[in-house]
Structures are given as structure tokens and as C-alpha cells.
C-alpha positions in Angstrom: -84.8 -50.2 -241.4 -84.8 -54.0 -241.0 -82.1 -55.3 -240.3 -80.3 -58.8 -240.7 -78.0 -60.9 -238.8 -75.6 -62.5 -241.4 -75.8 -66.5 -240.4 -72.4 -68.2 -239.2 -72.3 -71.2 -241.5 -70.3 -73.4 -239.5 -72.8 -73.0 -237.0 -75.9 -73.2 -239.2 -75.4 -76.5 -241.6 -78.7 -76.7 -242.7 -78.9 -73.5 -244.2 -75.6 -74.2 -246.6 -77.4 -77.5 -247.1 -80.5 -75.1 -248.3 -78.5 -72.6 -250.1 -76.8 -75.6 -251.9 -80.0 -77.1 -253.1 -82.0 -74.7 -254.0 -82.9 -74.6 -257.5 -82.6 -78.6 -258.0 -85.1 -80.2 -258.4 -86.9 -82.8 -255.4 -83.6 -81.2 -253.6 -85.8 -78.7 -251.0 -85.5 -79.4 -247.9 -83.0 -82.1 -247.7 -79.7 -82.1 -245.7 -77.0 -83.2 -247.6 -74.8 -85.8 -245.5 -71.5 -88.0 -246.3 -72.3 -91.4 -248.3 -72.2 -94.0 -245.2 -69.3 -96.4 -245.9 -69.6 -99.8 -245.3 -67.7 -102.0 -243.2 -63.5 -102.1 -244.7 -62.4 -104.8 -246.2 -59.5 -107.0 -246.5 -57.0 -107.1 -249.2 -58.6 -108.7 -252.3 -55.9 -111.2 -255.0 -55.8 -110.0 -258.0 -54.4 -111.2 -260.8 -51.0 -110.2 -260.3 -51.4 -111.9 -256.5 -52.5 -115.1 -258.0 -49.9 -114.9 -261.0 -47.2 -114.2 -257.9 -49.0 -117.5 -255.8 -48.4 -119.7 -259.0 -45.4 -119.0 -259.5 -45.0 -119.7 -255.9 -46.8 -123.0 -255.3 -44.3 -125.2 -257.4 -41.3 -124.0 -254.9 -42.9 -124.7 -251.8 -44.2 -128.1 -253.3 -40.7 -129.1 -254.1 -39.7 -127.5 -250.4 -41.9 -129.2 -248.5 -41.9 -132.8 -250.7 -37.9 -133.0 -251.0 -36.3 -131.0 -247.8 -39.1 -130.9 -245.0 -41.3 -134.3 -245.2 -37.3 -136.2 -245.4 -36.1 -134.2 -243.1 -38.6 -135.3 -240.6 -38.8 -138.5 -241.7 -35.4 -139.2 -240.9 -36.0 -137.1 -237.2 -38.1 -139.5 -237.2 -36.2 -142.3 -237.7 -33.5 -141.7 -235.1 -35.6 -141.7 -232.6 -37.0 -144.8 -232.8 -35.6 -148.4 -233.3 -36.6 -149.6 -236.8 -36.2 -152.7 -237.8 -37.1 -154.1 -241.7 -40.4 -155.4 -240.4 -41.5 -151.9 -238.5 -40.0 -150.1 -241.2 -42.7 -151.2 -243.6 -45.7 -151.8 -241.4 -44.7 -149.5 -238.8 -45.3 -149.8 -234.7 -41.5 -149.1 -234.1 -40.8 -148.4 -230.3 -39.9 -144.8 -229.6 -36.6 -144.6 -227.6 -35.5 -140.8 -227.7 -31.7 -140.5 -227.6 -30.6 -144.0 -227.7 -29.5 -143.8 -231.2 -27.7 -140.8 -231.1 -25.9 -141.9 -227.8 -25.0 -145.7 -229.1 -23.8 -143.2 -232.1 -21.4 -140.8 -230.0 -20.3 -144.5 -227.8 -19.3 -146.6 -231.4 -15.7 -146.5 -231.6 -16.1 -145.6 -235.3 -17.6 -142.7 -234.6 -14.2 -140.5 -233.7 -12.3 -142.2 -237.2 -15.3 -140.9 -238.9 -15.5 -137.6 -237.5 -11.6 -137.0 -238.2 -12.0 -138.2 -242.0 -14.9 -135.9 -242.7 -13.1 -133.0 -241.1 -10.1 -133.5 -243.2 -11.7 -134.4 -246.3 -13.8 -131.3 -246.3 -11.1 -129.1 -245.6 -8.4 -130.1 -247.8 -10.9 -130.9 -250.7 -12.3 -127.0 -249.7 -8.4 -125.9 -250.1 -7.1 -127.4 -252.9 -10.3 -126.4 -254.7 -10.9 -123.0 -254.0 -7.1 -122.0 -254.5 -6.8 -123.9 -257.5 -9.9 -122.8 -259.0 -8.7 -118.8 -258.1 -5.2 -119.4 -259.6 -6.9 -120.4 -263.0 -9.5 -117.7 -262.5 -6.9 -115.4 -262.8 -5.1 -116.7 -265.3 -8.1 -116.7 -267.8 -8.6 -113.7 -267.1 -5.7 -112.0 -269.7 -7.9 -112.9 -272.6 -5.5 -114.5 -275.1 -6.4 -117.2 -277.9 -8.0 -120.7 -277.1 -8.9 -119.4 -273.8 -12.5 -119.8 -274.7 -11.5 -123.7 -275.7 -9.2 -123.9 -272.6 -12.1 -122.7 -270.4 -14.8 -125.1 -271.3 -12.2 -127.6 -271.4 -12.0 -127.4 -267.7 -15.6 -127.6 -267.0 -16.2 -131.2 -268.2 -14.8 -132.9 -264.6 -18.1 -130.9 -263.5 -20.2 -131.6 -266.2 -19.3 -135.6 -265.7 -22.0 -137.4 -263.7 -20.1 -138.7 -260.7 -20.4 -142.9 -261.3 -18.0 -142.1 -264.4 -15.3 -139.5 -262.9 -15.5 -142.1 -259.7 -14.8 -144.7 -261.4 -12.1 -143.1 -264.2 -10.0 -142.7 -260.7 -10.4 -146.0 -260.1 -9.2 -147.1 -262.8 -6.4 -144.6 -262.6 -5.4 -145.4 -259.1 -5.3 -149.1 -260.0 -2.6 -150.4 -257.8 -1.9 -153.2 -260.6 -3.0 -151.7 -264.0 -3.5 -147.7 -263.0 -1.8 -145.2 -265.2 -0.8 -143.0 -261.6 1.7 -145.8 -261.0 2.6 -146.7 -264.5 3.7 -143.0 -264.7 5.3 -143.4 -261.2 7.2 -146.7 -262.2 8.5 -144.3 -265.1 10.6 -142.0 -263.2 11.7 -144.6 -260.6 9.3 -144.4 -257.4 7.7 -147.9 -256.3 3.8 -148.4 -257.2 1.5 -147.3 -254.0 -1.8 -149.3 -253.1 -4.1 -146.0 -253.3 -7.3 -147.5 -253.2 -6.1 -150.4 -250.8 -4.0 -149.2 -248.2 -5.1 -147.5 -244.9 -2.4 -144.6 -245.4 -3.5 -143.9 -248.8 -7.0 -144.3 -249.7 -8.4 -141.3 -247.7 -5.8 -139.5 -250.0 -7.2 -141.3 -252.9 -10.7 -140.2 -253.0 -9.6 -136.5 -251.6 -7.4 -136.4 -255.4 -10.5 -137.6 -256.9 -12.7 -134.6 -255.4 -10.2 -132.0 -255.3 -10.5 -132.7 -259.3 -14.2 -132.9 -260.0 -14.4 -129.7 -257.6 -12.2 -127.2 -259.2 -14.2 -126.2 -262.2 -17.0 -125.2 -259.8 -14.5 -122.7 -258.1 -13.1 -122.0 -261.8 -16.7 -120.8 -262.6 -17.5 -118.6 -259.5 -14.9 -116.7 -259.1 -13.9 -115.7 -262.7 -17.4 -114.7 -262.6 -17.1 -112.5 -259.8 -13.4 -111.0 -261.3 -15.2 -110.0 -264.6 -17.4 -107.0 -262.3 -14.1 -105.9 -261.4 -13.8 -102.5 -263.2 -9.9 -102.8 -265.2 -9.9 -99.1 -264.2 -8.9 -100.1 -260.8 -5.7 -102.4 -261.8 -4.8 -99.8 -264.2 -4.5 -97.2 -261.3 -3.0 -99.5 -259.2 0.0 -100.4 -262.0 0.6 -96.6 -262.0 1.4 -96.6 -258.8 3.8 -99.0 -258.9 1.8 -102.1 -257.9 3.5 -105.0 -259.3 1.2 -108.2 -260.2 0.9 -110.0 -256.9 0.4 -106.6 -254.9 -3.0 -106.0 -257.8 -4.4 -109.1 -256.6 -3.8 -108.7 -252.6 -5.1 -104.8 -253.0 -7.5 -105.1 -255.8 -8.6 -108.5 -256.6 -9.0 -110.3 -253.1 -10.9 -107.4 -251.1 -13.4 -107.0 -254.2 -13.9 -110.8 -254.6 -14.4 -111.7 -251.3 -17.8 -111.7 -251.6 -18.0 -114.5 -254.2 -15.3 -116.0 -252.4 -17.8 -116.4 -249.4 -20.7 -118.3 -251.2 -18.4 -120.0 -252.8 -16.5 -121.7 -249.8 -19.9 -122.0 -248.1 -21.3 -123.7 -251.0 -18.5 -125.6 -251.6 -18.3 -126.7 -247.6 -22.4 -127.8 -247.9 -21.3 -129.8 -251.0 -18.2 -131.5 -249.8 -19.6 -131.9 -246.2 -22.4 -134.9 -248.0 -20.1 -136.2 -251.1 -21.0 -140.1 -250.9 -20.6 -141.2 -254.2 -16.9 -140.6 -254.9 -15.8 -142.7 -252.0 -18.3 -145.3 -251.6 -17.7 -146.5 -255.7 -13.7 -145.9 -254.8 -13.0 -147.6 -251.8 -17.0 -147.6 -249.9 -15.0 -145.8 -246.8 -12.4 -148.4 -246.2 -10.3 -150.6 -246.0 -11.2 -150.7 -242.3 -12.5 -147.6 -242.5 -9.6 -145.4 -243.5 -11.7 -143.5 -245.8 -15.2 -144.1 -243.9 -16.9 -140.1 -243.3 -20.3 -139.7 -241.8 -21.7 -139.6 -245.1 -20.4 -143.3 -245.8 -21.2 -144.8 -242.6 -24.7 -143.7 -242.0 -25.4 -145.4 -245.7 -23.1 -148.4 -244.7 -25.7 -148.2 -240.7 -29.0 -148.1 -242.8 -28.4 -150.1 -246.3 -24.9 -151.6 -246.1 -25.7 -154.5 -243.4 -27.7 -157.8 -243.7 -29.6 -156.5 -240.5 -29.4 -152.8 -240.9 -29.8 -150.4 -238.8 -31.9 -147.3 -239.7 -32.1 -145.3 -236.3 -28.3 -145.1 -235.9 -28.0 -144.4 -239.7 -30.4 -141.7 -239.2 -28.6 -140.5 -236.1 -25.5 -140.1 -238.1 -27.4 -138.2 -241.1 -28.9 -135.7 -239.0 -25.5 -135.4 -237.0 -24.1 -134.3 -240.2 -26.7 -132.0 -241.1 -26.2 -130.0 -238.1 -22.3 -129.4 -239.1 -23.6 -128.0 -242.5 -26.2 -126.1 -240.6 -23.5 -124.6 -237.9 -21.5 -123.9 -240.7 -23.7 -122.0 -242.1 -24.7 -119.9 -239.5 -21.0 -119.3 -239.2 -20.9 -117.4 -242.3 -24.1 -115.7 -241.9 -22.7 -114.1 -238.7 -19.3 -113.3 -240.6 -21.4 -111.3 -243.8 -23.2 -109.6 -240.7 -20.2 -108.6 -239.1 -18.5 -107.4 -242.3 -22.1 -105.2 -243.4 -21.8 -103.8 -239.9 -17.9 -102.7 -240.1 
């Protein structure tokens, strides 16, 4: 009787490999192994990655030719004293600080830091609240709102030279309609544009009314996503029209209320324009901001000054930037709550 010992194949490979073979042809006698892979390799673009790096490459051109070469540029500048010659041959002498302390030390410094505080936060008040007072009152749909609407964009649509100098004209202290109209009802004519105590007022008027649409825009936006399920519940229970906007409207739009106050802040923060063609920051610098004065520092002299100009640019970029940061750590806080 011969017997057998049946084979373990997990201990005896070869003979699966010879079982597996056998009957194909040039197969006896080979051991079947795993294909050796080569060494891995990286990622490889394909077409969507170069469709996704074109699309790309015009954004970070623009980025890097518009925000990051003049933004170091004018780093640059403020720490080194320019003058017209080393400006356009170069060899300035590097002095670190020096700008930004003769900066801080000018006594027009603390004028200008007052007037660009208080022209961004009333023009940011008088805006926003505006705007969201006629956001909600286009809301109730009702004929020629359309009309009324796009009516009230054309202060924004305006390029700034004309709306600038339309208040001019307006706030004429001799020929201006504002005091014609004044003169009407009895109260004396004011110098807007040429007295101390009234031309920081002036050019705030001026922004306040090219700003609004902008808010206008934003938040009636943001109030059309607000389901009219929710203010017909609440005016069920009783809510009467100012308590629908505290409860309903506000809480929901604070979102677009956000980045609209931040954008509005960045905005406001640099407006030149307005005030340099209305009264170029003075007389005497009533109306002078930082925007104003580093242009008057850099271009507005016979012998300017481009490293204290530069100083006073970057001074003001790192308001918009804290002010930014400000609201980035608010959104975080109110994710987190």
C-alpha cells in the first residue's frame, strides 16, 4: 500500500507554482513570482492640473505685479532717504527708522491721525445705516422700485473726479446750491470748503454720499436669502415691524453686515481723491488724513520727500491690516460660539 503525504502548500510554493503551470506551454519548471515594481513616482499634471495652473498664473501675476513688488517698493522707500536724483539713479543711503520716527515727531502727524479716525468712522456710520435703512425699504416690492434702485446706484457708478468735483461746486461758498438753499430758509451761507471748522465736514458729506449705494447693494443682497417664512412667523406672534428686524433681520444679516463694514473700513481708510480735488486736506490741514499727507510728503512739495511719504503709506496700511485682523478674530469667535 503506498502511501502519500498530502503537501502543505503554504509551505511548498514551488509545487503550486508546478501544479499551476502545468499544461502551458514553455511554463515547466518556472516559479511564478510578483512583477517587480519600479521605483514610485511623483504626482504627474495632467491636463486638468495645467487647465487649474492657467487659470492660476494670471492672479498671481497681477498679485505679485500690483500688491507685493509696491508693497516692497515702498518698504523700501521708507527706509532710506530719497531724494529726486537717487530716486532715479539710485544709491540712496539706508537709514532704518528715521523716517518713521521724524513721522511720529511732525506735529502734523497727531491732526492727521485724528481726521482719518473720524472720517472713517463717521463716513463708515452714516453709510452703513443709511444704506440698511433703504435696504429695507426696497425690500416691500412696490412699483418703480426697480427704477428707484438703479437710481441710487449712479453716485457709485460716477468715477470719483466728477462726484468730487459736483460737491464742489455744490458746496461753493459764493455760487453753491447748499447755501443758496440755506439763504432760502433764512440761515447765513457757511465757507464749507474754506473754513477749518467745516471742510473736514465737507468732504465727509461728499463720501458719506458716493458710499451709500455700495452698502445699498450688499445688504439688500444679503436680506433677499432671508426666507419671508421667518417674518411671517414672527408677525403671528405678535412681532410688530421694528421687533422683525432686531429678531429676524439683524441676527441673519450680520454676516453681510461684517464684510461689508470691513470692506467699507479698507475703502474709506485710503479715499484720496475726494478730498485732495475738494479741499487737498486743508486749509491748514483741517481736512489733511494720512492718505492726503503722505501724497502732499512724496509729490506735493518742490523738494519732496519720498521716505516720510512712504512712512506714512505704510503707517496706514498697518491700520487697514489691524483692522482686519480685528474682524477675522470676531468671525472666529462667533464660528466658535
Amino acid at each position: 500500500m503506498n502511501s502519500t503525504t498530502p503537501l502543505n502548500s503554504a509551505a511548498q510554493p514551488g509545487a503550486r507554482a508546478a501544479r499551476d503551470t502545468k499544461g502551458v506551454p514553455g511554463a515547466r519548471g518556472a516559479v511564478l513570482t510578483a512583477p517587480r515594481r519600479g521605483p514610485a513616482s511623483g504626482p504627474r499634471l495632467t491636463s486638468a492640473n495645467w487647465a487649474g495652473w492657467a487659470f492660476l498664473a494670471p492672479v498671481a501675476v497681477y498679485l505679485v505685479a500690483f500688491y507685493a513688488y509696491p508693497m516692497y517698493r515702498n518698504i523700501e522707500l521708507s527706509l532710506h532717504h530719497y531724494t529726486v536724483r537717487s530716486f532715479v539713479h539710485g544709491g540712496a543711503p539706508f537709514t532704518g527708522l528715521d523716517n518713521y520716527r521724524s513721522v511720529l515727531s511732525d506735529p502734523a502727524f497727531g491732526p492727521a491721525l485724528i481726521h482719518t479716525l473720524v472720517f472713517t468712522g463717521v463716513s463708515i456710520l452714516f453709510q452703513f445705516w443709511i444704506g440698511m435703512g433703504l435696504a429695507v425699504f426696497f425690500t416691500r416690492h412696490f412699483r418703480l422700485s426697480a427704477t428707484l434702485r438703479a437710481l441710487f446706484l449712479v453716485p457709485w457708478l460716477l468715477p470719483l473726479i466728477v462726484s468730487a468735483s459736483t460737491w464742489s461746486w455744490m458746496l461753493n461758498s459764493d455760487s453753491g446750491v447748499v447755501n443758496y438753499a440755506l439763504h432760502s430758509v433764512g440761515i447765513a451761507p457757511i465757507d464749507w470748503l474754506t473754513s477749518p471748522k467745516w471742510s473736514l465736514a465737507s468732504v465727509i458729506i461728499a463720501n458719506v454720499w458716493i458710499g451709500i449705494p455700495f452698502n445699498l447693494v450688499m445688504l439688500y443682497s444679503g436680506m433677499q436669502a432671508i426666507s419671508p417664512e421667518l417674518y411671517e412667523a414672527a408677525e403671528l406672534d405678535g412681532a410688530s415691524a421694528w421687533q422683525r428686524f432686531w429678531k429676524v433681520t439683524f441676527p441673519l444679516l450680520r454676516p453681510v453686515a461684517a464684510i461689508t463694514l470691513l470692506l467699507g473700513l479698507v475703502y474709506t481708510l485710503k479715499v484720496f481723491d475726494i478730498i485732495w480735488i475738494m479741499t487737498k486736506g486743508g486749509p491748514a490741514g483741517s481736512s489733511a488724513t494720512f492718505a492726503t499727507w503722505s501724497y502732499q510728503l512724496g509729490f506735493g512739495n518742490l523738494l519732496p520727500e519720498f521716505g516720510p511719504g512712504a512712512a506714512v503709506g505704510n503707517l496706514l496700511v498697518v491700520m487697514a491690516l489691524a483692522f482686519g485682523l480685528v474682524y477675522i478674530r470676531a468671525q472666529r469667535k462667533q464660528r466658535e460660539a
